[in-house]
C-alpha positions as CSV (number, residue, x, y, z in Angstrom):
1,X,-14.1,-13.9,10.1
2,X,-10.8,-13.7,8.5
3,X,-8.1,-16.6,8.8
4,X,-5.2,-15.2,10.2
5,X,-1.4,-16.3,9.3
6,X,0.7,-14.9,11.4
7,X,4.8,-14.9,11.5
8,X,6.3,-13.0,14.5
9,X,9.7,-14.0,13.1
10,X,11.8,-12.9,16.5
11,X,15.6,-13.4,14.8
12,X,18.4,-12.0,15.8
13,X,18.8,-9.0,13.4
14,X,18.5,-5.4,15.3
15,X,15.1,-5.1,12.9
16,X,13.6,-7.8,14.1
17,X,10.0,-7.7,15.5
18,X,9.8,-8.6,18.8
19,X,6.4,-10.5,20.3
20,X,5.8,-7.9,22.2
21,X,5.5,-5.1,19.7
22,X,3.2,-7.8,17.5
23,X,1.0,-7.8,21.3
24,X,1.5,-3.8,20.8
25,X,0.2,-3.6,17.4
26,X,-2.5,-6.2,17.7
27,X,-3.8,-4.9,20.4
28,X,-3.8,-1.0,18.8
29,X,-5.8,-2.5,16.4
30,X,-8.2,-3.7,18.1
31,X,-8.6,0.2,19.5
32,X,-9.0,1.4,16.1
33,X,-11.7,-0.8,15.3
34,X,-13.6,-0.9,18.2
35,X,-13.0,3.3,18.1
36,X,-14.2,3.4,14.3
37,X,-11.8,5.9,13.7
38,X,-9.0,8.0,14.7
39,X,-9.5,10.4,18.2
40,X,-7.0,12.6,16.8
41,X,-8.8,12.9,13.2
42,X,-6.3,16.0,12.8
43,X,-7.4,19.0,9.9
44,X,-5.7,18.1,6.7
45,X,-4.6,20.2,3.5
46,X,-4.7,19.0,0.2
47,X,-2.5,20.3,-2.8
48,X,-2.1,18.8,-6.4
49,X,1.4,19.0,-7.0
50,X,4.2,17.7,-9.8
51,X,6.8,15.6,-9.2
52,X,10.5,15.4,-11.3
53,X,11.4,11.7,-11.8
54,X,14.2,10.1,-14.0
55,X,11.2,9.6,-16.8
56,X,9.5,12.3,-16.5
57,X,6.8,14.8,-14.7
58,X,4.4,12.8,-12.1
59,X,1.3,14.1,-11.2
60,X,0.2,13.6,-7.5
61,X,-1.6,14.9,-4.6
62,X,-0.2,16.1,-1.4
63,X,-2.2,15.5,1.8
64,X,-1.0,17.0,5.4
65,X,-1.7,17.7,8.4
66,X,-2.5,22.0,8.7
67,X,0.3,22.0,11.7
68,X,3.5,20.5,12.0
69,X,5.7,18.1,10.7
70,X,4.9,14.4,10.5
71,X,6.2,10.8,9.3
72,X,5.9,10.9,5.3
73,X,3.7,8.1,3.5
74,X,3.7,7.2,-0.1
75,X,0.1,5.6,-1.4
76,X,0.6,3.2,-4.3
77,X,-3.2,3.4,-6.2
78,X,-4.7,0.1,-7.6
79,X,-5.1,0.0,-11.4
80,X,-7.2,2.5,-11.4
81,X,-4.7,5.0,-10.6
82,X,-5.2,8.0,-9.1
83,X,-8.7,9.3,-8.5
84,X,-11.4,10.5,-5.8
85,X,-11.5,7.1,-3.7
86,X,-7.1,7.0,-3.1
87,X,-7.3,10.8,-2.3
88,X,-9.8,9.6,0.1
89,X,-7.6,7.3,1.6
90,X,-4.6,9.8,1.6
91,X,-6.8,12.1,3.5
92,X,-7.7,9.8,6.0
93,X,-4.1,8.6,6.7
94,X,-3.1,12.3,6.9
95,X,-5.7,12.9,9.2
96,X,-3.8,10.1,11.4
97,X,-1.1,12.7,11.7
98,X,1.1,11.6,8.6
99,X,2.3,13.6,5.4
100,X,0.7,11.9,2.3
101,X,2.3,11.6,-1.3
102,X,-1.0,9.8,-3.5
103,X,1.3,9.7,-7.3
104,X,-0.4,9.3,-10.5
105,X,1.6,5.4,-11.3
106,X,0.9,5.6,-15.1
107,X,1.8,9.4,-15.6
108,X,4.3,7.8,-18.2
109,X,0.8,7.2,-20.1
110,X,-1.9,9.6,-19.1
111,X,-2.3,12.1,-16.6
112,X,-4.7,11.2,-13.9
113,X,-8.4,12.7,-15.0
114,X,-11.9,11.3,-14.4
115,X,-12.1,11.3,-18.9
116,X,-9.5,9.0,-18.4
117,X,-10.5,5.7,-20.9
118,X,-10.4,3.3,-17.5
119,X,-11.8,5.4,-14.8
120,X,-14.5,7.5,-16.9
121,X,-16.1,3.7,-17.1
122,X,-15.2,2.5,-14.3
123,X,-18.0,1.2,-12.2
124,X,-18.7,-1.3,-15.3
125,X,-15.6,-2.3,-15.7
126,X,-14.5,-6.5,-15.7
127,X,-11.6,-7.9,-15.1
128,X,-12.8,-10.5,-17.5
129,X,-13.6,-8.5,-20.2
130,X,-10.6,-8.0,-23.1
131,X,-11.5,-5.2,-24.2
132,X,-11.7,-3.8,-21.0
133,X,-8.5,-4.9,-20.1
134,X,-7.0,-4.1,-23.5
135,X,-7.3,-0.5,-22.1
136,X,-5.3,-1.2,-18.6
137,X,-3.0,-3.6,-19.4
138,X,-0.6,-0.8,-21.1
139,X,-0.9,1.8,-18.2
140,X,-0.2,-0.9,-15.7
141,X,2.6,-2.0,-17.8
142,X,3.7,1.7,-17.6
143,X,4.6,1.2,-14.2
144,X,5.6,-2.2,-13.3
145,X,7.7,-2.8,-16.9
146,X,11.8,-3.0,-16.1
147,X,12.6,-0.5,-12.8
148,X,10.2,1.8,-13.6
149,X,8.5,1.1,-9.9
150,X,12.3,1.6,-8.0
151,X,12.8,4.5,-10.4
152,X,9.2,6.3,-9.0
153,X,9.9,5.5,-5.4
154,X,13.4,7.1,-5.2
155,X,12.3,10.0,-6.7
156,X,8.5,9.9,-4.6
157,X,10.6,9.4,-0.9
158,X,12.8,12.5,-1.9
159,X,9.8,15.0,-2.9
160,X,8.2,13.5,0.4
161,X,11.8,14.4,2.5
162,X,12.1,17.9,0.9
163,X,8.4,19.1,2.5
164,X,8.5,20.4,5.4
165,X,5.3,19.1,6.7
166,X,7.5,15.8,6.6
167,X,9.4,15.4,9.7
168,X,12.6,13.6,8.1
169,X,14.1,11.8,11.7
170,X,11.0,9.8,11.2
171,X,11.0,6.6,8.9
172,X,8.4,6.5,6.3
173,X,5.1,4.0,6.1
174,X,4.1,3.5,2.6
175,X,0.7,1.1,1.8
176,X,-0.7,-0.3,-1.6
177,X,-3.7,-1.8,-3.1
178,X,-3.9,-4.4,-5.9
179,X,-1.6,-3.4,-8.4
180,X,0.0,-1.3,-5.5
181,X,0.9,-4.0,-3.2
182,X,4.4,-5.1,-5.3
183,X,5.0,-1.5,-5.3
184,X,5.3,-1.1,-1.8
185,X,7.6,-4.2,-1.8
186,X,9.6,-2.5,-4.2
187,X,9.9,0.5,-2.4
188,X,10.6,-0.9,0.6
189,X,13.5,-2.7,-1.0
190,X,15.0,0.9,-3.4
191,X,14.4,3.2,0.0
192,X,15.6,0.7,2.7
193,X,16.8,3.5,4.8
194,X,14.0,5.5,5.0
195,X,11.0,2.7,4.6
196,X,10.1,1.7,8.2
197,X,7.0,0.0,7.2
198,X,5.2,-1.5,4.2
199,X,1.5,-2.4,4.4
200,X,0.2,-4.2,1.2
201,X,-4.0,-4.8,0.8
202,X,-5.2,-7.8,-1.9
203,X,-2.3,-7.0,-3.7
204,X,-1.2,-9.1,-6.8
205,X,1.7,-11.1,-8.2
206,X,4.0,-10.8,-4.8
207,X,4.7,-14.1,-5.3
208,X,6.1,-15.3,-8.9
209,X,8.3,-17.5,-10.6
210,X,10.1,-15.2,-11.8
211,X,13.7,-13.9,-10.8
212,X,12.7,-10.3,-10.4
213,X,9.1,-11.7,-7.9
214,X,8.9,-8.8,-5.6
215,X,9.1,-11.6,-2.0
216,X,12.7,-11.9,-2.9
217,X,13.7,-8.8,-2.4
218,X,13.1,-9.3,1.3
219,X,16.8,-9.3,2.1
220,X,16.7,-5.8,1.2
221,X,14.3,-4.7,3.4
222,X,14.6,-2.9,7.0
223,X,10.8,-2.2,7.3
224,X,8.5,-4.1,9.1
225,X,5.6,-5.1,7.0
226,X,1.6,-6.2,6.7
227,X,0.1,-8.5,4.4
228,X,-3.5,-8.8,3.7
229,X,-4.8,-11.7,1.7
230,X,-7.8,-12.0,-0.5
231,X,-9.5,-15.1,0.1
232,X,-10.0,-15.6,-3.5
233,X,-6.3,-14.5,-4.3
234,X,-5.5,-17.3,-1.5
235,X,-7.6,-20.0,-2.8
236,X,-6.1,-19.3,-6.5
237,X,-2.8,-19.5,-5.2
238,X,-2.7,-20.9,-1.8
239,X,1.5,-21.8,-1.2
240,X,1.8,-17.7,-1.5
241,X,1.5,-16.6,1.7
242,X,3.8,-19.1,2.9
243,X,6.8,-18.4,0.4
244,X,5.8,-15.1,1.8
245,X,6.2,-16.1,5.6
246,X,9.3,-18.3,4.8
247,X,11.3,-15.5,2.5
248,X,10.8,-12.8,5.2
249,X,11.6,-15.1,7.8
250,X,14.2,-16.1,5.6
251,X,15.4,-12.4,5.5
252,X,14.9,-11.6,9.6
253,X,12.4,-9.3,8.2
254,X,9.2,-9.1,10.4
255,X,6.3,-9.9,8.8
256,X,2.7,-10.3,9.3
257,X,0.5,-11.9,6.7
258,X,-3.3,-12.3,7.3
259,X,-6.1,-14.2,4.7
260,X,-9.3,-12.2,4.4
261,X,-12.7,-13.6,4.1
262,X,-13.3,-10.7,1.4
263,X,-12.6,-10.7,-2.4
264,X,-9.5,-9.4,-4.1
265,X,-10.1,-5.4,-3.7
266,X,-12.4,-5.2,-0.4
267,X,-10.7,-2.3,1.0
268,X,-11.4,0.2,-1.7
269,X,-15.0,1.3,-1.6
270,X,-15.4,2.3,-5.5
271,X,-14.3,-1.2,-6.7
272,X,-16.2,-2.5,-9.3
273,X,-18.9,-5.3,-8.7
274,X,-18.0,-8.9,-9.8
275,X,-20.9,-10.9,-11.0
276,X,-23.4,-8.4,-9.5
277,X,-21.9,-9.0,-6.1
278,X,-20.4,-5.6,-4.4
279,X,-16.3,-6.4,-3.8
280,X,-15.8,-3.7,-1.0
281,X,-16.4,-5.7,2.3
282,X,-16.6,-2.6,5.0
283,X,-15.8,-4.6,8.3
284,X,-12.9,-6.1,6.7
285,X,-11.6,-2.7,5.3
286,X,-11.9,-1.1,8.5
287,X,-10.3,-4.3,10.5
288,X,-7.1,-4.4,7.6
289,X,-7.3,-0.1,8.2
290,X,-7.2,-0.9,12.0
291,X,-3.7,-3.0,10.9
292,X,-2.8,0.0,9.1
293,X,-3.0,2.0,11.7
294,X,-1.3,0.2,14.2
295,X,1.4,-1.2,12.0
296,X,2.5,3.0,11.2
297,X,2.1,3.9,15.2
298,X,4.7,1.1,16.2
299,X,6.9,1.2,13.3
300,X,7.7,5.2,12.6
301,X,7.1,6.7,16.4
């Protein structure tokens, strides 16, 4: 069972959550878990597409529902990018009734390909290993180096508001895993107006020591946002998640932050194993998916 933290900040601010939209979402959760998936489960369309940014040309896939036009949602991938398992997820977000932008993050680098050097390998790779990491270290860098990340979202909200499977009088949801949790911070922060909700999964370094540490920009944000905690991101530093409660608290942000009983990257299913031990935890992905889920349904209706 996972430890839940929860902060239902109730401030004054006209963004504020109120307790009964937390009783809302926690209890639309608990539909989507005990349902296993979506009723709706709408047809989706998938299209590799190209994206124009300040740096460059992304490369990204495009996931939609076949009819009508729907809240956008930006997918930041873990560190290892773009590839079969996110475009999973995009497709089954999509299939929620939402129009999915899945980018390539280190398309500054490499283009997103299974030869790539880090996912070609991937199910042996270690976090431990230098060499191994001697390989990601300078696509993740790619990304999260200077404003890179504001840069990417600015330019990944407007391809996602010039679609017209994207209905733009809805706010956008965006969610990220790992590497990809920050990012959704930062985005939430660069696209304030437009961000209505952030969902971040085991992701890493939210918290710093830094000046630039993605939970300060939490006066920036308008969105209402998700948390989940890796019980072994927790235990290695456990004072996060409550400069995380305090900051957005801080901010009349509304925040949720939960600690899993799963290991850093449990909700992506082609995660490599750690010491022989398989990472992916399924109940806890489909509970922190339930989350997901409800989180989008009450923030960008």
């Amino acid at each position: 069972m996972a430890d839940e933290i929860k902060d239902n900040n109730t401030a004054e601010a006209s963004n504020d959550l109120s307790r009964r939209d937390f009783v809302t979402m926690s209890v639309a959760a608990g539909i989507a878990m005990a349902a296993g998936a979506s009723a709706a489960e709408m047809p989706v369309a998938e299209k590799n597409v190209e994206i124009k940014t300040a740096d460059g040309t992304c490369d990204a896939v495009f996931i939609y529902p076949t009819t009508g036009s729907h809240p956008g949602v930006l997918v930041w991938p873990d560190a290892f990018g773009l590839r079969p398992a996110m475009r999973d997820i995009g497709k089954r977000i999509a299939a929620e009734g939402y129009a999915v932008l899945v980018p390539n993050p280190f398309y500054r680098a490499a283009k997103a390909t299974v030869d790539s050097p880090v996912i070609k390998d991937q199910a042996n790779f270690s976090f431990s290993n230098q060499a191994d990491m001697a390989k990601l270290q300078p696509l993740m860098a790619s990304i999260t180096g200077g404003d890179n990340a504001e840069k990417d979202a600015r330019a990944f909200i407007a391809f996602l508001d010039a679609q017209a499977q994207v209905n733009k009088a809805k706010k956008m949801g965006t969610q990220g895993y790992c590497m990809g949790g920050p990012l959704v911070v930062r985005t939430a922060a660069a696209v304030p107006e437009r961000v209505g909700a952030g969902a971040s999964f085991h992701g890493g370094g939210l918290v710093t020591n830094n000046p630039n540490s993605p939970h300060l920009l939490a006066p920036k944000i308008k969105a209402r946002m998700y948390f989940g905690v890796a019980k072994n991101d927790d235990e290695r530093q456990p004072d996060a998640k409550d400069k995380l409660r305090e900051t957005f608290a801080a901010a009349h942000v509304p925040a949720e932050i939960e600690v899993y009983g799963s290991l850093h990257g449990w909700c992506v299913p082609d995660m490599p194993a750690a010491n022989g031990n398989p990472i992916y935890n399924k109940p806890d992905a489909e509970k922190a998916w339930g989350k997901l889920v409800a989180l989008y349904k009450a923030a960008l209706a």
